[in-house]
Structure formats: structure tokens, C-alpha cells
N, CA, C and O atoms as CSV, one atom per row, in Angstrom:
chain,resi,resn,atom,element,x,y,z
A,1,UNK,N,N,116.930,141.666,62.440
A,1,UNK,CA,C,117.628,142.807,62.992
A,1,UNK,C,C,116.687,143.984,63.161
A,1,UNK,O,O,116.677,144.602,64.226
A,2,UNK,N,N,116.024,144.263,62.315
A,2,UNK,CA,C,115.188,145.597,62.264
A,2,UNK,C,C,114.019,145.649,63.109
A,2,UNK,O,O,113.570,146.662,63.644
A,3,UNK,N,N,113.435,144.146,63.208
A,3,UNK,CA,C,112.584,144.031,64.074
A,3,UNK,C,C,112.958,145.018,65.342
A,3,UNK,O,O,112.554,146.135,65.663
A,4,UNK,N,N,113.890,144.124,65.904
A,4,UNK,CA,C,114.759,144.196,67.393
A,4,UNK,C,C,114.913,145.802,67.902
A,4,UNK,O,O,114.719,146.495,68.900
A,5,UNK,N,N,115.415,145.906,66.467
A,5,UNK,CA,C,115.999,148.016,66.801
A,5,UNK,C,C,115.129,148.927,66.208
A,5,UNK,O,O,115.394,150.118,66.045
A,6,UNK,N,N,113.881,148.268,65.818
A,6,UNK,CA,C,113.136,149.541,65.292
A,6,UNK,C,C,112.574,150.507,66.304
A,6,UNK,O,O,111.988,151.527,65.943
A,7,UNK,N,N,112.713,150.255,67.308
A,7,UNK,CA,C,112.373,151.460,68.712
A,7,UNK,C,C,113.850,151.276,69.563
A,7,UNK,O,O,114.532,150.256,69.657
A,8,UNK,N,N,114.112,152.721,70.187
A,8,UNK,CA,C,115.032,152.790,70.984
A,8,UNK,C,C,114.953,152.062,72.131
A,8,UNK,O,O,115.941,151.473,72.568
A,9,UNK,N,N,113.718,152.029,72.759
A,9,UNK,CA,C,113.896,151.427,73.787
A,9,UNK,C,C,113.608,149.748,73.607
A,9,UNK,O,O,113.678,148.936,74.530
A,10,UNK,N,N,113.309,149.475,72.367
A,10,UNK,CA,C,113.409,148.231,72.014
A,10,UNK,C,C,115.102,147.881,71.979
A,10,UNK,O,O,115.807,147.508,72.917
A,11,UNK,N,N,115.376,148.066,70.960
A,11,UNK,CA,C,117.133,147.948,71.178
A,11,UNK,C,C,117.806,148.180,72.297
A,11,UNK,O,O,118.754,147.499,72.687
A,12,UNK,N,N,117.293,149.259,72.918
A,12,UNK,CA,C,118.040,148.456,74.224
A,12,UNK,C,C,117.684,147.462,75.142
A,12,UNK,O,O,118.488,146.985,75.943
A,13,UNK,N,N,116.395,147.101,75.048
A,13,UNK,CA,C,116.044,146.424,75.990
A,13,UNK,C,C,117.051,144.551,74.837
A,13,UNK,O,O,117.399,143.430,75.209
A,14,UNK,N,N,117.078,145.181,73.693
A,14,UNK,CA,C,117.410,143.580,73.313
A,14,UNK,C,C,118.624,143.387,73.120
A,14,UNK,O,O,119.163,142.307,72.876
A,15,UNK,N,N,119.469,145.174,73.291
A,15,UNK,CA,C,121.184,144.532,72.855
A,15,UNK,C,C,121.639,144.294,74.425
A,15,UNK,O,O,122.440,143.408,74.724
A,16,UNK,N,N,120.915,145.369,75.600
A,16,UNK,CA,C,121.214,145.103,76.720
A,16,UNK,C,C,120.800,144.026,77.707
A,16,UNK,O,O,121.652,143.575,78.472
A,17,UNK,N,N,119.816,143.678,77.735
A,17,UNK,CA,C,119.174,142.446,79.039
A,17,UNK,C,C,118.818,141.432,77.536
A,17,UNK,O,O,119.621,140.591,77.940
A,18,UNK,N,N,118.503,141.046,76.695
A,18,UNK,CA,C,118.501,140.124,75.824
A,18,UNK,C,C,119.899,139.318,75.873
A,18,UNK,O,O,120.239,138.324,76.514
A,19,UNK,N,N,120.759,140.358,74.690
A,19,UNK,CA,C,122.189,140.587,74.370
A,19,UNK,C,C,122.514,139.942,73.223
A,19,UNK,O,O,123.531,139.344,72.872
A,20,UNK,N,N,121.171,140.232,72.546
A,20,UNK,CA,C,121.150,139.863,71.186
A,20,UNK,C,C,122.393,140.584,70.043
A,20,UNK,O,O,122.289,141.788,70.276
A,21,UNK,N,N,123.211,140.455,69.224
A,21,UNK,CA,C,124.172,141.083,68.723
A,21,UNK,C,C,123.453,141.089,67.134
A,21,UNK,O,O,123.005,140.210,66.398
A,22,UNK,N,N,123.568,142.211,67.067
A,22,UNK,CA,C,123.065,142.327,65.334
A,22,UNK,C,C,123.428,142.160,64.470
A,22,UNK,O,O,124.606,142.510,64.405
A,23,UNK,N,N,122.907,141.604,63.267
A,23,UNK,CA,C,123.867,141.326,61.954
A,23,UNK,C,C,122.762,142.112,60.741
A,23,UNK,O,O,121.602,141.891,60.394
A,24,UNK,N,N,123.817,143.121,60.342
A,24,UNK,CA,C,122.651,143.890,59.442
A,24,UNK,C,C,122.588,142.866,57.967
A,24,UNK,O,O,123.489,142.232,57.419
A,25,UNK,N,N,121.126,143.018,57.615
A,25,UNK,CA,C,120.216,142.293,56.854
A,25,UNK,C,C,121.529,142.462,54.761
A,25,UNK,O,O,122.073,141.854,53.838
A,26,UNK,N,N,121.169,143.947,55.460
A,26,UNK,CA,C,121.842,144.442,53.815
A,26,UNK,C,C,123.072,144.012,53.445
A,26,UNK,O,O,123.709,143.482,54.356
A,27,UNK,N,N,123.711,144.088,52.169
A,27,UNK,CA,C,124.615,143.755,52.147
A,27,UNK,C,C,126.089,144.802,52.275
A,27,UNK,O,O,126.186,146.012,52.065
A,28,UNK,N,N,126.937,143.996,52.618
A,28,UNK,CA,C,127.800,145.039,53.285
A,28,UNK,C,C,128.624,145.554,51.996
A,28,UNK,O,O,128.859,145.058,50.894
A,29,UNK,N,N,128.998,146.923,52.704
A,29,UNK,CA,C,129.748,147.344,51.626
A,29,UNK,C,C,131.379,147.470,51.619
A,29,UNK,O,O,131.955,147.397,52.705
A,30,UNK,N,N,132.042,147.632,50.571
A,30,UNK,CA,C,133.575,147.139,50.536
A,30,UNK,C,C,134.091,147.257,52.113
A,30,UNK,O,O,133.570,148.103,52.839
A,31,UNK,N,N,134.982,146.506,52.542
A,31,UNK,CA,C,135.430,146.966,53.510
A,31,UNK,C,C,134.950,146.055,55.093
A,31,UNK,O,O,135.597,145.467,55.960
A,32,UNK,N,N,133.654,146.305,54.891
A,32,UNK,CA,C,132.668,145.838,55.861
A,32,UNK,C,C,132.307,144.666,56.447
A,32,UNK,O,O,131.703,143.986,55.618
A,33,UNK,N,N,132.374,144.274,57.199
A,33,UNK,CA,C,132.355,142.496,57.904
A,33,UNK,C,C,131.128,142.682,58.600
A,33,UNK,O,O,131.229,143.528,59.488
A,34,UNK,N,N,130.026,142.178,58.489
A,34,UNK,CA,C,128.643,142.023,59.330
A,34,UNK,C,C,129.056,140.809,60.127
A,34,UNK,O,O,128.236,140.368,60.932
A,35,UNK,N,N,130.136,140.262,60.012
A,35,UNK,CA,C,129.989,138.930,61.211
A,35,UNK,C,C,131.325,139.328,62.190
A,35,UNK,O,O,131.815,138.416,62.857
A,36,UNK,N,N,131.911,140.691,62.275
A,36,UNK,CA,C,132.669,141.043,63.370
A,36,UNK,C,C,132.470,141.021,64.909
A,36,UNK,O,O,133.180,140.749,65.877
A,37,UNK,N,N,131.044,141.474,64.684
A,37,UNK,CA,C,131.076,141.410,66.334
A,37,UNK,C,C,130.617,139.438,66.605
A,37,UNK,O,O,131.159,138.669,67.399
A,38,UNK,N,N,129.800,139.221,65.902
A,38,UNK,CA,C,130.245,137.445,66.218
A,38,UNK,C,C,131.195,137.128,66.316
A,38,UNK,O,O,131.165,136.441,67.337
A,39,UNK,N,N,132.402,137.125,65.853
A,39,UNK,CA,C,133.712,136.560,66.148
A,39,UNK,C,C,134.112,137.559,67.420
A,39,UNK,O,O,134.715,136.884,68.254
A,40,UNK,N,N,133.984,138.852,67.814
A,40,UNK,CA,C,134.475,139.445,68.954
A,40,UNK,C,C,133.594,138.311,70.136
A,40,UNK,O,O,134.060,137.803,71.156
A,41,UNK,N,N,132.664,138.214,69.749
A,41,UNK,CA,C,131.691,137.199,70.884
A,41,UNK,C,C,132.044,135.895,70.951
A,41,UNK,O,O,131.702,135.298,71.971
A,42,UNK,N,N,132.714,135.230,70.019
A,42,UNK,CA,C,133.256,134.026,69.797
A,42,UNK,C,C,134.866,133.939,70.309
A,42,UNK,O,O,135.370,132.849,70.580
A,43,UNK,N,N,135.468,134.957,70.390
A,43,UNK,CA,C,136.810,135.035,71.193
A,43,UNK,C,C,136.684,135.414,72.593
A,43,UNK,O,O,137.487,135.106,73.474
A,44,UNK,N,N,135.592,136.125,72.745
A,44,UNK,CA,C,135.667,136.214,74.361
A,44,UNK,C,C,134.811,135.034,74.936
A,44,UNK,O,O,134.463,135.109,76.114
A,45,UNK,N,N,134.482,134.045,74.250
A,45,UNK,CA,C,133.812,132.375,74.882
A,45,UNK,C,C,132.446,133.019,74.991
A,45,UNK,O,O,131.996,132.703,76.092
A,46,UNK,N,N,131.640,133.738,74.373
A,46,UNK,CA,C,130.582,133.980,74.653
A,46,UNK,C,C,129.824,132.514,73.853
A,46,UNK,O,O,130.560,131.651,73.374
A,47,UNK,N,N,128.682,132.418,73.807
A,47,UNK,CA,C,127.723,131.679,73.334
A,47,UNK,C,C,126.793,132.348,72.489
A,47,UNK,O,O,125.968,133.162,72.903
A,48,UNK,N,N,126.929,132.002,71.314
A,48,UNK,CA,C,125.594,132.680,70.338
A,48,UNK,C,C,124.620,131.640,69.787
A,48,UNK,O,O,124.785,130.602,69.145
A,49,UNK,N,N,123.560,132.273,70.257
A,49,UNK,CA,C,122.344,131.446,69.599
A,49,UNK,C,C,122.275,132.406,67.791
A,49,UNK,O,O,122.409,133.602,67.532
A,50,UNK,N,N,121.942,130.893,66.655
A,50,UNK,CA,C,122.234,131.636,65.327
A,50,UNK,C,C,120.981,131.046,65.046
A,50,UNK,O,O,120.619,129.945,65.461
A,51,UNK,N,N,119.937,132.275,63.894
A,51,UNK,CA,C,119.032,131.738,63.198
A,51,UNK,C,C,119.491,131.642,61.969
A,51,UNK,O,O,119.658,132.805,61.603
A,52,UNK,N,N,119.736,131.056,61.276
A,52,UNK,CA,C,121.006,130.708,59.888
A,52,UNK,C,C,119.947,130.919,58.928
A,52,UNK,O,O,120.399,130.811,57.789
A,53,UNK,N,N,118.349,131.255,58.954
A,53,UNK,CA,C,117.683,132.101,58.228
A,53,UNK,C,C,117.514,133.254,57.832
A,53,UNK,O,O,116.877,133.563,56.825
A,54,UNK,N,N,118.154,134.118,58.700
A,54,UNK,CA,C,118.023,135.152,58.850
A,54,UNK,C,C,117.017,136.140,58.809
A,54,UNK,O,O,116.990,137.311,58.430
A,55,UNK,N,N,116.222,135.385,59.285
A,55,UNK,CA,C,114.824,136.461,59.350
A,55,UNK,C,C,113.894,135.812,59.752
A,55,UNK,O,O,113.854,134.595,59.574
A,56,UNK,N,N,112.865,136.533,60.430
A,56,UNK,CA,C,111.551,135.880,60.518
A,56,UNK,C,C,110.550,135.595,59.382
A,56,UNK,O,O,109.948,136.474,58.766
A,57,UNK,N,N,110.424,134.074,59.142
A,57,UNK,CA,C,109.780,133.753,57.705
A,57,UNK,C,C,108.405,133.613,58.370
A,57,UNK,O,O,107.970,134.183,59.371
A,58,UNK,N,N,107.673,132.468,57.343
A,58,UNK,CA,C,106.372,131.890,57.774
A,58,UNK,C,C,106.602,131.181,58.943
A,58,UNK,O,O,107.653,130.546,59.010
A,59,UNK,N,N,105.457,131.153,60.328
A,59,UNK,CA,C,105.228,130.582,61.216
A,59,UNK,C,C,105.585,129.013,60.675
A,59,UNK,O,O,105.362,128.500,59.579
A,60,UNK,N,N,106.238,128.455,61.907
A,60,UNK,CA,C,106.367,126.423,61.703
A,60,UNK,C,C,106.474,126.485,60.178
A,60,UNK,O,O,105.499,126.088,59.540
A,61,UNK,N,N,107.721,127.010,59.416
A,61,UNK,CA,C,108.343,126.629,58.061
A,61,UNK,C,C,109.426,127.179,58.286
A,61,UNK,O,O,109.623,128.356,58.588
A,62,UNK,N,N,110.534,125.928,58.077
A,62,UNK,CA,C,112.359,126.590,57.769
A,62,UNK,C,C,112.212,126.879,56.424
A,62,UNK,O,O,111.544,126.211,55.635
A,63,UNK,N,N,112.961,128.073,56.118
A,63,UNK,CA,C,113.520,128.811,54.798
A,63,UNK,C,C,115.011,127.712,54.986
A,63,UNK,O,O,115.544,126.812,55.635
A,64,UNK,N,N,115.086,128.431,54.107
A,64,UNK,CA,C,117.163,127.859,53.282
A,64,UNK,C,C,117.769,129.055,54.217
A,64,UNK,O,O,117.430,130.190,54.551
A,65,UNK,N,N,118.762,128.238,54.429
A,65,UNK,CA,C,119.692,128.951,55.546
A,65,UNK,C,C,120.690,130.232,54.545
A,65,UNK,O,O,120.997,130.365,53.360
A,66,UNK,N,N,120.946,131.053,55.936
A,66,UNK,CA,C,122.042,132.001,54.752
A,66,UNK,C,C,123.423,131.325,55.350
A,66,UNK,O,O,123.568,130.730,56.418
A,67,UNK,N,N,124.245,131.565,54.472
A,67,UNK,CA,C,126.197,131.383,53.927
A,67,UNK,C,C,126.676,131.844,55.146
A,67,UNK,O,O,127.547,131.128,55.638
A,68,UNK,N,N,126.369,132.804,55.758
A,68,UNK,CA,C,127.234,133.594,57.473
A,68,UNK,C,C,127.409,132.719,57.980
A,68,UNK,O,O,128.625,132.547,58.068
A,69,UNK,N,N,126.466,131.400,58.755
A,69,UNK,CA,C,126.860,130.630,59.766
A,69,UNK,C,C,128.227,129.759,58.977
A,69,UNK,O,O,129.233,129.724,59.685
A,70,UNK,N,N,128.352,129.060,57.584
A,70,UNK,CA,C,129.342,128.572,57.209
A,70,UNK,C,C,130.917,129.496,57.195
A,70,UNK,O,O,132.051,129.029,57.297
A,71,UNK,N,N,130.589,130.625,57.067
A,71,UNK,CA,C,131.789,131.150,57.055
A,71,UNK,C,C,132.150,131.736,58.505
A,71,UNK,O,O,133.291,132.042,58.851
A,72,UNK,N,N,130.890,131.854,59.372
A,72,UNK,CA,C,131.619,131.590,61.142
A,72,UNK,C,C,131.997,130.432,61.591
A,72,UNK,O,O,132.267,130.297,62.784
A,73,UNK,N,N,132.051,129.750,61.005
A,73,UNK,CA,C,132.292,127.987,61.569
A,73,UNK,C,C,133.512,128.059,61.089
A,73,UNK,O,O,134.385,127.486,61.741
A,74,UNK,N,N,134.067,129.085,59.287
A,74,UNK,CA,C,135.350,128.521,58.484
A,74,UNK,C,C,136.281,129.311,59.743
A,74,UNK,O,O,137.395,129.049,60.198
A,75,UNK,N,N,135.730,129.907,59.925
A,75,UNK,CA,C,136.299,131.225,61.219
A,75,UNK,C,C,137.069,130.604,62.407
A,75,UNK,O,O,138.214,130.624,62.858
A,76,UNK,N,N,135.847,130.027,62.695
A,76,UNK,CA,C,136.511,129.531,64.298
A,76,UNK,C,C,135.772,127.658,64.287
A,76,UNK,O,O,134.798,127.104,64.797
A,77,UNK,N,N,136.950,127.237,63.372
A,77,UNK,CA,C,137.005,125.544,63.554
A,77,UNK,C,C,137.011,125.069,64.574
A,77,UNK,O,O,136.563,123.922,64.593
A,78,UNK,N,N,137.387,125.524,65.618
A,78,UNK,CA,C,137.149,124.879,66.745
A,78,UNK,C,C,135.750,124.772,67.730
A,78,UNK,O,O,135.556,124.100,68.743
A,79,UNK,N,N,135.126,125.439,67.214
A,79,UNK,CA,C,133.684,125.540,68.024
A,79,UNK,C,C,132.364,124.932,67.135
A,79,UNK,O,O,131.976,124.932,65.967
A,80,UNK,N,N,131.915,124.397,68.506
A,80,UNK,CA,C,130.797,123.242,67.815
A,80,UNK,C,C,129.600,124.369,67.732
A,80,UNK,O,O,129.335,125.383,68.377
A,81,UNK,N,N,129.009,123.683,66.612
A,81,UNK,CA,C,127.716,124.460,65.877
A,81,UNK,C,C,127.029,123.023,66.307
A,81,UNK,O,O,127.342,121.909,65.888
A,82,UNK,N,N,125.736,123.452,67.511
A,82,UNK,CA,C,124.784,122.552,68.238
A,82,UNK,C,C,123.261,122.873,67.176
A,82,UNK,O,O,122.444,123.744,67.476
A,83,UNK,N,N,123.161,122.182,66.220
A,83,UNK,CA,C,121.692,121.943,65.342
A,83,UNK,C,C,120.261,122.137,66.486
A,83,UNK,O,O,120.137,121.578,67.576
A,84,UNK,N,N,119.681,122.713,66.092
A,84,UNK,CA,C,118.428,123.130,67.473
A,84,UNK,C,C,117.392,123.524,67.042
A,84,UNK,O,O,116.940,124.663,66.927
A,85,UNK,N,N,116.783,122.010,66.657
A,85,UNK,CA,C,115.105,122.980,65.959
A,85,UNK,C,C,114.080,122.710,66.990
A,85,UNK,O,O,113.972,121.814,67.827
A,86,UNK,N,N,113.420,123.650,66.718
A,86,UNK,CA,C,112.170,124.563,67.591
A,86,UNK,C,C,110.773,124.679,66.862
A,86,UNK,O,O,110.642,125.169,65.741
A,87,UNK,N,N,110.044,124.317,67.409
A,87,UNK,CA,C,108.511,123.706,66.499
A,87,UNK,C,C,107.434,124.316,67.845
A,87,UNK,O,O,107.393,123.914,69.008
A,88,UNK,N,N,106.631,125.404,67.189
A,88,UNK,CA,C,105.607,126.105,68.148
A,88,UNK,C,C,106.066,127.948,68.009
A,88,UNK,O,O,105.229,128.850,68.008
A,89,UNK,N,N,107.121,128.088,67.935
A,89,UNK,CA,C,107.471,129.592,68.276
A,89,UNK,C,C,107.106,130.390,67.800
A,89,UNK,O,O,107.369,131.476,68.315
A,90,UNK,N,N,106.181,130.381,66.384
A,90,UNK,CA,C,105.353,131.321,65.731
A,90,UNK,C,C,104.449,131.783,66.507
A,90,UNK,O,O,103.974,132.910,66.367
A,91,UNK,N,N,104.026,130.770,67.631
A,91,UNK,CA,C,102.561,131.213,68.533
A,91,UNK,C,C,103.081,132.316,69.347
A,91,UNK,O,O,102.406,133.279,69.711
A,92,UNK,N,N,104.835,132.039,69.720
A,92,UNK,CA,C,104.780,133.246,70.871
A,92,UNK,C,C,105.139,134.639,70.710
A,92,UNK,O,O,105.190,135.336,71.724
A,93,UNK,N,N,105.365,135.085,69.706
A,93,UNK,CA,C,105.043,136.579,69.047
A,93,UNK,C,C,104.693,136.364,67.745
A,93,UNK,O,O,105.464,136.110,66.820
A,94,UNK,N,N,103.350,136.487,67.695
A,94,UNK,CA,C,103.274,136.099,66.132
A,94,UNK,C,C,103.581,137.690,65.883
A,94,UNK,O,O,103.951,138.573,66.657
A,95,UNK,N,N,103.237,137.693,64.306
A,95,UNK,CA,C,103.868,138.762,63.367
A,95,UNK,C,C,102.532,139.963,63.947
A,95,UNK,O,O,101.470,139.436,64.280
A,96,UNK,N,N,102.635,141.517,64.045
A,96,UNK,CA,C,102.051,141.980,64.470
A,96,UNK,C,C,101.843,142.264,65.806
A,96,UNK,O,O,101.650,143.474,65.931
A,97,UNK,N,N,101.796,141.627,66.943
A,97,UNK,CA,C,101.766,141.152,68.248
A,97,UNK,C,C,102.603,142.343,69.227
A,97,UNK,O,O,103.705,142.587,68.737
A,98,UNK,N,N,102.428,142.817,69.993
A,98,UNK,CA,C,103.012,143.611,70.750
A,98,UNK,C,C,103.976,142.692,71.672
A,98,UNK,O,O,105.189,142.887,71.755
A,99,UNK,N,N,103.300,141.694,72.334
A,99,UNK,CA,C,103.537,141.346,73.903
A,99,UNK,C,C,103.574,139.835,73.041
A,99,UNK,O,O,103.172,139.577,71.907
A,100,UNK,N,N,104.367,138.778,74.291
A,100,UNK,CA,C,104.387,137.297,74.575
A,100,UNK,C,C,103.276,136.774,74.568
A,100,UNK,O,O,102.388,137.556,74.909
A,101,UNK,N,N,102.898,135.616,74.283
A,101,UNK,CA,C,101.545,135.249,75.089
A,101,UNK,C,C,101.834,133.763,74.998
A,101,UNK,O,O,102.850,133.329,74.453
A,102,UNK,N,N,100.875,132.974,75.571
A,102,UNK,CA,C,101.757,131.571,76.252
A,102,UNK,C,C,101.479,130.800,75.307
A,102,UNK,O,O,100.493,131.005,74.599
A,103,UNK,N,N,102.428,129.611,75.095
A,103,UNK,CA,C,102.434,128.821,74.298
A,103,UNK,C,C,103.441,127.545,74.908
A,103,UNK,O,O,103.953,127.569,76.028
A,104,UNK,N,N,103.593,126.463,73.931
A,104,UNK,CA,C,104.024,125.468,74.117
A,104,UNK,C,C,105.197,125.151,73.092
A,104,UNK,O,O,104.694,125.463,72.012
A,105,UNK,N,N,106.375,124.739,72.863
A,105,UNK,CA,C,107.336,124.486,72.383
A,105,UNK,C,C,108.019,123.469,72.601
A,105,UNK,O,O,108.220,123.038,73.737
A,106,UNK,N,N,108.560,122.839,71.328
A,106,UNK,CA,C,108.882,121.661,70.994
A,106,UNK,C,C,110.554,121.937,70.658
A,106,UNK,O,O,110.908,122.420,69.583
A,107,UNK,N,N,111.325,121.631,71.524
A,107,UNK,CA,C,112.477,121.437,71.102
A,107,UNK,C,C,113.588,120.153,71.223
A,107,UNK,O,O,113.629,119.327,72.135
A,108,UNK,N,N,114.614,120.242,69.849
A,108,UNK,CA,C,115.076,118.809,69.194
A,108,UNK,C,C,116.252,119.345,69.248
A,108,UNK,O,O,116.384,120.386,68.604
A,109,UNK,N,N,117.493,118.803,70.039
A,109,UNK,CA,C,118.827,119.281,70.036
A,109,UNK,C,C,119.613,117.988,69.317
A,109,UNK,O,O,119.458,116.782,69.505
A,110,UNK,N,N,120.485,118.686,68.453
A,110,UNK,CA,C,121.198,117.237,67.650
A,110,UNK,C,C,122.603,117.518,68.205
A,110,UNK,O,O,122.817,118.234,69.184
A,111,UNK,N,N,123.629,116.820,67.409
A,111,UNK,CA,C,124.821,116.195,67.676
A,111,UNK,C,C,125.721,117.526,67.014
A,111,UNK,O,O,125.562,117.877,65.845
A,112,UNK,N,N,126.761,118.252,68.027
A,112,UNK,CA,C,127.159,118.868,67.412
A,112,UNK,C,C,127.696,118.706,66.085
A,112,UNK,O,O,127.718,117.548,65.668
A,113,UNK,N,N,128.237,119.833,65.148
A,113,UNK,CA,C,128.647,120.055,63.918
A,113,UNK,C,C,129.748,120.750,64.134
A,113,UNK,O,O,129.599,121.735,64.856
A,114,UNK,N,N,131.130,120.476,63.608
A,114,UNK,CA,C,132.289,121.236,63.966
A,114,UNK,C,C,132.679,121.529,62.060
A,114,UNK,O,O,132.236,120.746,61.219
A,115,UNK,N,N,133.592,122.819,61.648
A,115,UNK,CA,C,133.982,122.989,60.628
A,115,UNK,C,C,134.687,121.644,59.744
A,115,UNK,O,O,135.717,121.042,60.047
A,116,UNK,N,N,133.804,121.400,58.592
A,116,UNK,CA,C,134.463,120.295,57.661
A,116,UNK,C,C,135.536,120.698,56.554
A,116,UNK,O,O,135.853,119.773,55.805
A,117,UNK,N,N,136.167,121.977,56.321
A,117,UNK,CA,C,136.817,122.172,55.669
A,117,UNK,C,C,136.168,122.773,54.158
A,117,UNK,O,O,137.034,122.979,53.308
A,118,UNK,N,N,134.676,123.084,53.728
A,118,UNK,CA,C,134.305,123.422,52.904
A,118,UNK,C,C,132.826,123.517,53.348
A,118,UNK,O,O,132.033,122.733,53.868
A,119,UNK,N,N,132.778,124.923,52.890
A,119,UNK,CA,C,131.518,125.789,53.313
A,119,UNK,C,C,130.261,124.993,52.661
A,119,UNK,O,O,129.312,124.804,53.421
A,120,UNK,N,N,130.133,124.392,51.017
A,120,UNK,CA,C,129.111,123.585,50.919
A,120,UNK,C,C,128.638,122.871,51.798
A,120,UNK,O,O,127.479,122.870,52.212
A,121,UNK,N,N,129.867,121.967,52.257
A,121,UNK,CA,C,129.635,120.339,52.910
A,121,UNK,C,C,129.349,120.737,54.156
A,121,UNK,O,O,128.659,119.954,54.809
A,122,UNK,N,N,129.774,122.005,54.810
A,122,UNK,CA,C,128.982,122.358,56.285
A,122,UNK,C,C,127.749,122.261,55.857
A,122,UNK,O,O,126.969,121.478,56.399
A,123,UNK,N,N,127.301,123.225,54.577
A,123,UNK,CA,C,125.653,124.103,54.842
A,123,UNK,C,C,124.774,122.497,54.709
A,123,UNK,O,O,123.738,122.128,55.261
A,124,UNK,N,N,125.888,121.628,53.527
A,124,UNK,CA,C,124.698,120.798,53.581
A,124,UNK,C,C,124.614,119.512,54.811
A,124,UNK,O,O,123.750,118.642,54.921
A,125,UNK,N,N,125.607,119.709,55.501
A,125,UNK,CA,C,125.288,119.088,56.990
A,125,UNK,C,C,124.589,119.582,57.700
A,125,UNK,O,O,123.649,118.886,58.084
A,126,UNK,N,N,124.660,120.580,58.068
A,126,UNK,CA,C,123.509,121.912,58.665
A,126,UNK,C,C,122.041,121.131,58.544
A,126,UNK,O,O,121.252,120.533,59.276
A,127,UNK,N,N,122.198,121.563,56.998
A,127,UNK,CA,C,120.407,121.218,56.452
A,127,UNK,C,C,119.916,119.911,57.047
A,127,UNK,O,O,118.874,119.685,57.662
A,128,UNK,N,N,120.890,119.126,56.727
A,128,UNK,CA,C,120.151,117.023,56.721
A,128,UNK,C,C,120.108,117.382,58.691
A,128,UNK,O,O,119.320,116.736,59.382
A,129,UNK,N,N,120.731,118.092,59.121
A,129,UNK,CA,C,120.780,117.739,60.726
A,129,UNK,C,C,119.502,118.279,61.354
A,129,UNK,O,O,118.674,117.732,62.082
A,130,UNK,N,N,119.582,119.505,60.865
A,130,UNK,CA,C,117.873,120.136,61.267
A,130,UNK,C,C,116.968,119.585,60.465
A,130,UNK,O,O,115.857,119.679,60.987
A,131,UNK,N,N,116.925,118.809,58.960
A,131,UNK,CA,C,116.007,118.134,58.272
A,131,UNK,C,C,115.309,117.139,59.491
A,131,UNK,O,O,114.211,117.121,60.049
A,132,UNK,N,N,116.716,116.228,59.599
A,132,UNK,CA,C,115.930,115.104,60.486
A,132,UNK,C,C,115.845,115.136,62.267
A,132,UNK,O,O,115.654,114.131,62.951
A,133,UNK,N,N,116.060,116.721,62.876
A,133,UNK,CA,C,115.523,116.927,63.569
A,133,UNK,C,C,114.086,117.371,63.313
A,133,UNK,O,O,113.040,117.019,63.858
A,134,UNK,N,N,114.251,117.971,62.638
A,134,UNK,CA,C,112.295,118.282,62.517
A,134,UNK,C,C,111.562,117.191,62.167
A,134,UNK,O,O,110.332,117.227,62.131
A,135,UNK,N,N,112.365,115.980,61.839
A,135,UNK,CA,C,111.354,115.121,61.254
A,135,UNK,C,C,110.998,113.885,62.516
A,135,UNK,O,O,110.392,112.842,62.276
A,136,UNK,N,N,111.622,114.357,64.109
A,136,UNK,CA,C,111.531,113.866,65.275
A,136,UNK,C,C,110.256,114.352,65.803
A,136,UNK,O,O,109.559,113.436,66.239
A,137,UNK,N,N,109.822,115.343,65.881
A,137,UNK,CA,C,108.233,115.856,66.240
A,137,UNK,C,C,107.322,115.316,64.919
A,137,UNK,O,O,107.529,115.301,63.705
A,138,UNK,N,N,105.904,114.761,66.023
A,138,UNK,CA,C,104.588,114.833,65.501
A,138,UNK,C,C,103.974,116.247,65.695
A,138,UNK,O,O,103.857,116.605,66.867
A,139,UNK,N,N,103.597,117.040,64.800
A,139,UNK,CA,C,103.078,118.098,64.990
A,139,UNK,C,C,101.834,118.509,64.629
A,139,UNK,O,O,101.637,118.472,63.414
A,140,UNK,N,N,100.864,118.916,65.352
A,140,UNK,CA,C,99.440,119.542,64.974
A,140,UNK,C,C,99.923,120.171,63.844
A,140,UNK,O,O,101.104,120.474,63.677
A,141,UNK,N,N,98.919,120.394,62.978
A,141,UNK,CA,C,98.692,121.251,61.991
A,141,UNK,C,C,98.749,122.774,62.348
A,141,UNK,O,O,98.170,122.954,63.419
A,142,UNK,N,N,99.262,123.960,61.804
A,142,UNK,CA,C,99.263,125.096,62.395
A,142,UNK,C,C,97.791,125.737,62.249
A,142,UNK,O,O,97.004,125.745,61.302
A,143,UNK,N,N,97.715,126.315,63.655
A,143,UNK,CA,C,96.353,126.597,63.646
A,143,UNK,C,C,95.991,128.058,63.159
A,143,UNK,O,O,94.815,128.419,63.110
């Protein structure tokens, strides 16, 4: 999130022509739903791409996912959660980096995932689905 909005004209360029929707990092306080405007985006049929890490970690390494994507799925059972791992994308803004610069990307789309009735048994479907998508690429060593 902070990345995205730490300049004005960054945020807009990413809530407007991106249309990236933010989910603040911190934790919310009484009252407060950080996954509202996802579900406003999820009732009007929008499409959200989710990093269920929530953050930019180490280049070519998944972290442990955060709890939000399970409790948007307990949300709206009816919509498929499409598993989508991506192998290369550290090259195209690495950390520091102003601008794009070209690269090559590896992407593995699995079988959707629809709500199972318990937030464990999603996260740990989640995991084994992107586990053994990543384990579909041969990958160079990161350079």
C-alpha cells in the first residue's frame, strides 16, 4: 500500500489508470473493515487481482499468506479465487528502482478455489495450490 501512495501523483496514477484499491497494512481499529472497498469491488463484478502476502517480500520467494483473502472468499462464496503464481517479477521493479525495465515472466494459472466453509481449510488450499504451481517452473537461480 505505501509503496503505491507514497507520492501524490503516484496514487493517482495507481488508484486511477492502475485501479489498484488499497488495503491499509496496519491494523484496523474498532469499528474498521480494511476489506470494504474489496467487497464494494466484488459486488459491482469488478475483478481483483490479490497478493495474499501482503507486501513486497524478497525477490522469487513466497512469504505465508495473510487471513484477508480467507475471510473475502468467507464473504462472497460464490466467487472463484484463480491461484496465479508468477516467477521473474522481482526483475521488473526491483526494490529501489524508479522506472520498469524489461524482463521475462513466468506465469502458472491453477484451477479455481471457491469458499470451503472454514477459513483454515481455504488458507491451506491456497498454499498446496500455489505450492505446486511453483513447483511447475524450472527456474534460473536469481541473479
Amino acid at each position: 500500500l505505501d509503496y503505491f501512495l507514497r507520492t501524490r501523483p503516484l496514487a493517482w496514477f495507481a488508484t486511477r489508470i492502475i485501479g489498484i484499491v488499497p488495503v491499509p497494512r496496519e491494523r484496523p481499529r474498532k469499528g474498521e473493515d480494511p476489506l470494504a472497498p474489496l467487497d464494494a469491488a466484488l459486488m459491482q463484478g469488478e475483478i481483483l487481482i490479490l497478493f495474499p502476502e501482503g507486501t513486497r517480500g524478497e525477490p522469487e520467494r513466497m512469504a505465508g499468506f495473510r487471513k484477508g483473502v480467507a475471510r473475502l472468499a468467507e464473504r462472497h462464496p460464490h466467487v472463484p479465487f484463480v491461484p496465479v503464481f508468477m516467477h521473474g517479477l522481482g526483475k521488473a521493479l526491483p526494490r529501489g528502482e524508479a522506472i520498469l525495465v524489461p524482463f521475462f515472466c513466468d506465469v502458472f494459472v491453477g484451477e479455481a478455489l471457491f469458499w470451503s466453509g472454514d477459513r483454515r481449510g481455504f488458507m491451506a488450499r491456497l498454499t498446496a495450490a500455489m505450492d505446486a504451481l511453483a513447483a511447475e517452473g524450472r527456474f534460473p537461480p536469481w541473479e
